[in-house]
VOROGU-196755 format. One record per residue (C-alpha): residue in one letter; z negated, y negated, x. Coordinates in steps of 0.2 Angstrom, whole numbers. Layout:
<rs>
[r A, [Z, Y, X]]
...
</rs>
This chain:
<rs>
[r X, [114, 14, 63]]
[r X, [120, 6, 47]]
[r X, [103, 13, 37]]
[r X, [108, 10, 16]]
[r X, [89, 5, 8]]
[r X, [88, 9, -8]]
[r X, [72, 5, -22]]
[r X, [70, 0, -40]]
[r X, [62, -17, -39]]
[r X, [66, -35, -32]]
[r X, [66, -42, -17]]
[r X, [56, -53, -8]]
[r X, [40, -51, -18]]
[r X, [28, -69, -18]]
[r X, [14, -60, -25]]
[r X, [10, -42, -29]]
[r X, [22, -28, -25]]
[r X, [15, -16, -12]]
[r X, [35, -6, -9]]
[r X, [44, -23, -11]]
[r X, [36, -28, 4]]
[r X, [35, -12, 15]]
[r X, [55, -9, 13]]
[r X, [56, -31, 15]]
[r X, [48, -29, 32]]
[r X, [57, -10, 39]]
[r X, [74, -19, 34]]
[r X, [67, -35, 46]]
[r X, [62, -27, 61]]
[r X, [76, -14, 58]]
[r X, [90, -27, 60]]
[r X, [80, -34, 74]]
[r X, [81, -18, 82]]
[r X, [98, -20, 81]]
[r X, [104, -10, 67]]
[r X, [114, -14, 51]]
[r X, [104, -14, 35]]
[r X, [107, -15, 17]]
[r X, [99, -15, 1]]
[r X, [103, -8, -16]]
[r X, [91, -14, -27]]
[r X, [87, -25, -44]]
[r X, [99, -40, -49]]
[r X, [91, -55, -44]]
[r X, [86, -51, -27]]
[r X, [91, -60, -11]]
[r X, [90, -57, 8]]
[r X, [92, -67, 23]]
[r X, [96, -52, 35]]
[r X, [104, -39, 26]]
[r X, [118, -36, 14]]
[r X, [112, -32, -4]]
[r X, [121, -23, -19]]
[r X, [115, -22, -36]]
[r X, [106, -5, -43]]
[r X, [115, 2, -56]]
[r X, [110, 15, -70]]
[r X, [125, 15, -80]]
[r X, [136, 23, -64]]
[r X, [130, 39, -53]]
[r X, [122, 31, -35]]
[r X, [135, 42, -25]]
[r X, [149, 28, -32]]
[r X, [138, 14, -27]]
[r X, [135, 18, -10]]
[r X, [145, 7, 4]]
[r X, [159, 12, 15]]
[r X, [150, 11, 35]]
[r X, [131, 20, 30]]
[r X, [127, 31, 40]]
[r X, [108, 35, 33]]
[r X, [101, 33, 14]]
[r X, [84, 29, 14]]
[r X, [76, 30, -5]]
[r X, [62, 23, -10]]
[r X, [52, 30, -24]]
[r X, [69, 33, -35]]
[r X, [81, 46, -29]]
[r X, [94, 51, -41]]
[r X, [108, 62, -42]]
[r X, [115, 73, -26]]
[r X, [122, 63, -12]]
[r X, [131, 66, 3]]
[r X, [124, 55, 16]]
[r X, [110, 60, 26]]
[r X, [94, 54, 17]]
[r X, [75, 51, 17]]
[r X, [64, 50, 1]]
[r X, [46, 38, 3]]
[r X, [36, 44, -10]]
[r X, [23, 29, -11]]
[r X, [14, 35, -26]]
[r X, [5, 49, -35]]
[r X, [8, 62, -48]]
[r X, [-2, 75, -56]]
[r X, [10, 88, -60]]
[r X, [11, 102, -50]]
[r X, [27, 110, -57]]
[r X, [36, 96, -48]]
[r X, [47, 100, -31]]
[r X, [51, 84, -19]]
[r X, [65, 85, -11]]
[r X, [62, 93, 10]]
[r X, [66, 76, 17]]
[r X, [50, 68, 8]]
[r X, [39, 56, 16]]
[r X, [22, 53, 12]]
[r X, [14, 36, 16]]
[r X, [-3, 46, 24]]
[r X, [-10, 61, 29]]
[r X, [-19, 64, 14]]
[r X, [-7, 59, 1]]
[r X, [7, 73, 14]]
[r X, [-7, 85, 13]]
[r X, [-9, 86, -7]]
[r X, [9, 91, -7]]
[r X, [9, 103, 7]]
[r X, [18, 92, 20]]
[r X, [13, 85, 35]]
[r X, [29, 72, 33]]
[r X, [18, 52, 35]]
[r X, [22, 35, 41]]
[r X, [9, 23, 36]]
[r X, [13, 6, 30]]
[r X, [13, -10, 42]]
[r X, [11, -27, 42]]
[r X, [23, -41, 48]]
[r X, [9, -49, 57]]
[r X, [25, -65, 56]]
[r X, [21, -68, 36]]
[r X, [2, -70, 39]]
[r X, [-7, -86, 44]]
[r X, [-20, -82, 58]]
[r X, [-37, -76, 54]]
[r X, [-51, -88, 57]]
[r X, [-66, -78, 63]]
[r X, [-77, -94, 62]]
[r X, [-75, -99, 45]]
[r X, [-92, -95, 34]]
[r X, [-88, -82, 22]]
[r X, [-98, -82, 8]]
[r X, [-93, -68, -5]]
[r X, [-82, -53, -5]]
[r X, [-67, -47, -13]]
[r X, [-58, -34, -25]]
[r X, [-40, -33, -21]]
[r X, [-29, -22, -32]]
[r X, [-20, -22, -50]]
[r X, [-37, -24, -59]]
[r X, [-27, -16, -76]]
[r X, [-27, -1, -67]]
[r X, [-44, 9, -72]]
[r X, [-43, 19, -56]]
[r X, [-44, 3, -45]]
[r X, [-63, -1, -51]]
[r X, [-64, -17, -54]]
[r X, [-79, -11, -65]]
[r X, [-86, -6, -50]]
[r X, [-82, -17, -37]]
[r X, [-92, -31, -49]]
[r X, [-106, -19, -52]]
[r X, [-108, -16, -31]]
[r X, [-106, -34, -28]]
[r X, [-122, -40, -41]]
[r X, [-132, -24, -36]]
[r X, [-132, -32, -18]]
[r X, [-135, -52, -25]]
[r X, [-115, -58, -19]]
[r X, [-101, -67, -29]]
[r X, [-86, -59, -31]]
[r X, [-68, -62, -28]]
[r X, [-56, -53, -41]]
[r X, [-37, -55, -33]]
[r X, [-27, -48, -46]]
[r X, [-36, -46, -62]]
[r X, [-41, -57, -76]]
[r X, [-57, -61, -83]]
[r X, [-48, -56, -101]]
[r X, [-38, -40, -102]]
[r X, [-35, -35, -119]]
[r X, [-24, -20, -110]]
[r X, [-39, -13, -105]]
[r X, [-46, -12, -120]]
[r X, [-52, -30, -124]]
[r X, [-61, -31, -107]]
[r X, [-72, -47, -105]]
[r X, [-80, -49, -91]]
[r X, [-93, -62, -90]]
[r X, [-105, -61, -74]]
[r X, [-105, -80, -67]]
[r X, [-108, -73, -49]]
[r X, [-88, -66, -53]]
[r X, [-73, -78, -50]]
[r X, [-54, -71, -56]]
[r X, [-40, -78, -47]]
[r X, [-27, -66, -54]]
[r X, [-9, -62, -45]]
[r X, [-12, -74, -29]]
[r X, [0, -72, -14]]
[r X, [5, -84, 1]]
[r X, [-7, -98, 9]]
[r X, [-19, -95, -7]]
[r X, [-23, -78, -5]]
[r X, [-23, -77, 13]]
[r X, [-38, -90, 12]]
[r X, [-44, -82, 1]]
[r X, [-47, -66, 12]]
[r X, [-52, -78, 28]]
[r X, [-66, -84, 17]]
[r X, [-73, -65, 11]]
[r X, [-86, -53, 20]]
[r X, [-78, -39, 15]]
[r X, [-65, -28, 4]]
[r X, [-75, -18, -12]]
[r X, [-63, -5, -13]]
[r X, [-71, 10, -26]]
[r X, [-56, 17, -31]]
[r X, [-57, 33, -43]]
[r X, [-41, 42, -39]]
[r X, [-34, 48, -20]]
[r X, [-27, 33, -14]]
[r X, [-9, 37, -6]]
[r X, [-12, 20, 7]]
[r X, [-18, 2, 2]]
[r X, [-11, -11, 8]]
[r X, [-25, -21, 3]]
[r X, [-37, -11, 15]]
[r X, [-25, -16, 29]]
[r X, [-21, -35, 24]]
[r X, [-42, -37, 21]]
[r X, [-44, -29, 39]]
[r X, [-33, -41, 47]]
[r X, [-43, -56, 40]]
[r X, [-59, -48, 49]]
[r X, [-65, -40, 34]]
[r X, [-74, -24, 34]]
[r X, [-70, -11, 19]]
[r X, [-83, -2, 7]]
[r X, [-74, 11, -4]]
[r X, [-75, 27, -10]]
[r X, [-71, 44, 2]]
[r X, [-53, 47, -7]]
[r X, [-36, 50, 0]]
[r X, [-32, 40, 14]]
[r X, [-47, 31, 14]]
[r X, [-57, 42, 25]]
[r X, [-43, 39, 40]]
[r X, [-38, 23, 39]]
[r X, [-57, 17, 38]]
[r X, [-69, 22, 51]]
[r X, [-87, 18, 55]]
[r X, [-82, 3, 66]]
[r X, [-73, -7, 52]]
[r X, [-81, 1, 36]]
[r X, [-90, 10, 24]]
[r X, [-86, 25, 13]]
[r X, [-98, 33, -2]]
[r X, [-94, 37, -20]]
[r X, [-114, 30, -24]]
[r X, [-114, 12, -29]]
[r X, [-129, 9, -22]]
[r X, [-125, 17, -4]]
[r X, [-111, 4, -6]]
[r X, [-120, -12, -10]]
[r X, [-133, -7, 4]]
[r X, [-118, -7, 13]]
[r X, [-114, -24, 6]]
[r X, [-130, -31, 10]]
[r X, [-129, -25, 27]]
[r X, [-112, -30, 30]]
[r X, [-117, -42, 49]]
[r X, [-117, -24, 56]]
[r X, [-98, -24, 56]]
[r X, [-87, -34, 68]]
[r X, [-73, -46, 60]]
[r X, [-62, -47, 76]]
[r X, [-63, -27, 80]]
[r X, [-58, -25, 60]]
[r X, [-42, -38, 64]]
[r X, [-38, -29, 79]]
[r X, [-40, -12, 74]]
[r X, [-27, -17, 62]]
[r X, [-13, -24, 73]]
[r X, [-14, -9, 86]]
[r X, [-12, 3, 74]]
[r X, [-3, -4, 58]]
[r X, [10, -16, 63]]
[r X, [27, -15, 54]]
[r X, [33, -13, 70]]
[r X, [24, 5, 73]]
[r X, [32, 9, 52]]
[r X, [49, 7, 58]]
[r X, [49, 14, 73]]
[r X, [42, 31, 65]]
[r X, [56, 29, 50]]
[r X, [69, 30, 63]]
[r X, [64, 43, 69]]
[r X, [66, 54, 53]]
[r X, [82, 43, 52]]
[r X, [87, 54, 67]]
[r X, [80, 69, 64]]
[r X, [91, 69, 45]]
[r X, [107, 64, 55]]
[r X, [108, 78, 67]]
[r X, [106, 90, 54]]
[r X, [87, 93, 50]]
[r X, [76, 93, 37]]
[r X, [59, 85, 37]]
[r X, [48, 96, 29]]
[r X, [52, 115, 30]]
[r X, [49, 118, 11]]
[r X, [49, 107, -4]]
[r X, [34, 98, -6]]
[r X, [24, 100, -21]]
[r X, [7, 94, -29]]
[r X, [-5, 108, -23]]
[r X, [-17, 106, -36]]
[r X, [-20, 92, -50]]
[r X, [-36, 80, -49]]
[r X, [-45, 74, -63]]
[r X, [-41, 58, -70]]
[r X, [-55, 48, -64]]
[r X, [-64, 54, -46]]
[r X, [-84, 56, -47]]
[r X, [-94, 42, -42]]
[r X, [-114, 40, -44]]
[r X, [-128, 27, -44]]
</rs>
């Protein structure tokens, strides 16, 4: 198959950028499958093993497509009525329930599939090939927050609060100790070290050297690659029960309550969990090997003629803005 992906972003990604790195790896182990891949995404992207053409706004996408694709897989943007065979990943969320996805929608878990009435999921996977190998004898001496700590349902409020609730310093990956965007937050706790947008060789020590991910999210969280990536480096996961959460982390490799001290009981309790079961948990089950062979399957499904999904999803029903959590 010649499979045509297609996002809004740049690729490769160095640092943060969750679908930059999902549609990176499918387009790799794709071509090493054999099949042809392109991209069309932003200018100033590059790419070893595939063919990429610029996104355009200012012509309709059924012009911009190639001669030879045989499948259009979209991610996250979708615009105007093709004639190719197509897939839509939907990797985010949305709170408006007047909204119909198109039938060939793909949700990224079976929570965030569920919400719209869809049972249509491929989970994320890593290249296990971009990741320096865990060391399950380093002394790990803190845990970690890893998300975009600008974004108020990630809870980096929390994370800090179950992290000095339980007497252990903690790791922000991806937020600042200032953030006037968040209403001129300064935070000031010295048991708190920020290390901002780290990627590569820094960030993966930085996991090798943690005791766990602190994950309180208020919102339904479609996937998290950080679970996944903080799984791999033998960390065990303390979150809230919300959207995929409650299947992607089990008893064996985690922790889930929305009460803060449940979670930093949990924290202080953390020698209960096993760091090599939590790395290979992870690479049985959420290889980007596994992603890519469940995209071509809906590949093929959509090129002899089916749909996906046998109605449009749509958003059952609206959460509120910020998910419950307790003391």
């Amino acid at each position: 198959m010649h499979i045509l992906i297609v996002a809004d972003c740049v690729i490769p990604v160095i640092k943060y950028g969750g679908i930059e790195r999902m549609i990176w790896w499918l387009g790799k182990n794709l071509t090493q499958r054999g099949h042809i891949v392109s991209y069309i995404v932003r200018k100033g992207s590059s790419c070893p093993f595939a063919k990429l053409y610029e996104l355009r706004k200012d012509i309709p996408f059924q012009q911009q497509i190639p001669a030879g694709i045989d499948v259009v897989h979209y991610n996250g943007y979708a615009d105007g009525d093709i004639k190719k065979p197509f897939i839509v990943t939907e990797h985010g969320n949305m709170n408006d329930t007047s909204v119909k996805f198109h039938p060939n929608s793909v949700f990224v878990s079976q929570n965030h599939a569920h919400r719209f009435g869809s049972t249509t999921f491929v989970y994320n996977g890593l290249d296990f090939d971009d990741y320096e190998n865990p060391d399950f004898n380093k002394k790990r001496s803190y845990a970690h927050f890893l998300a975009d700590a600008s974004w108020k349902v990630k809870n980096v409020k929390g994370a800090i609060k179950i992290a000095k609730k339980a007497h252990e310093k903690l790791a922000v990956l991806g937020g600042v100790r200032f953030n006037f965007n968040m209403g001129i937050r300064i935070t000031l706790d010295t048991h708190v070290q920020f290390y901002g947008n780290v990627g590569g060789h820094e960030k993966m020590q930085l996991l090798n050297g943690s005791k766990a991910l602190i994950f309180p999210v208020l919102w339904h969280e479609p996937f998290g690659i950080a679970i996944i990536e903080s799984m791999y480096y033998g960390c065990p996961v303390l979150g809230t029960p919300y959207g995929s959460l409650p299947e992607l982390v089990n008893k064996e490799v985690g922790f889930l309550s929305n009460s803060y001290s449940e979670l930093a009981n949990a924290l202080k309790n953390i020698g209960q969990f096993n760091a090599k079961h939590c790395h290979d948990y992870v690479v049985e089950y959420f290889s980007a090997k596994a992603m890519t062979e469940k995209y071509i399957g809906m590949y093929e499904k959509v090129l002899n003629g089916e749909q996906l999904n046998s109605k449009a999803p749509q958003l059952i029903e609206a959460s509120p803005k910020y998910l419950e959590m307790v003391d």
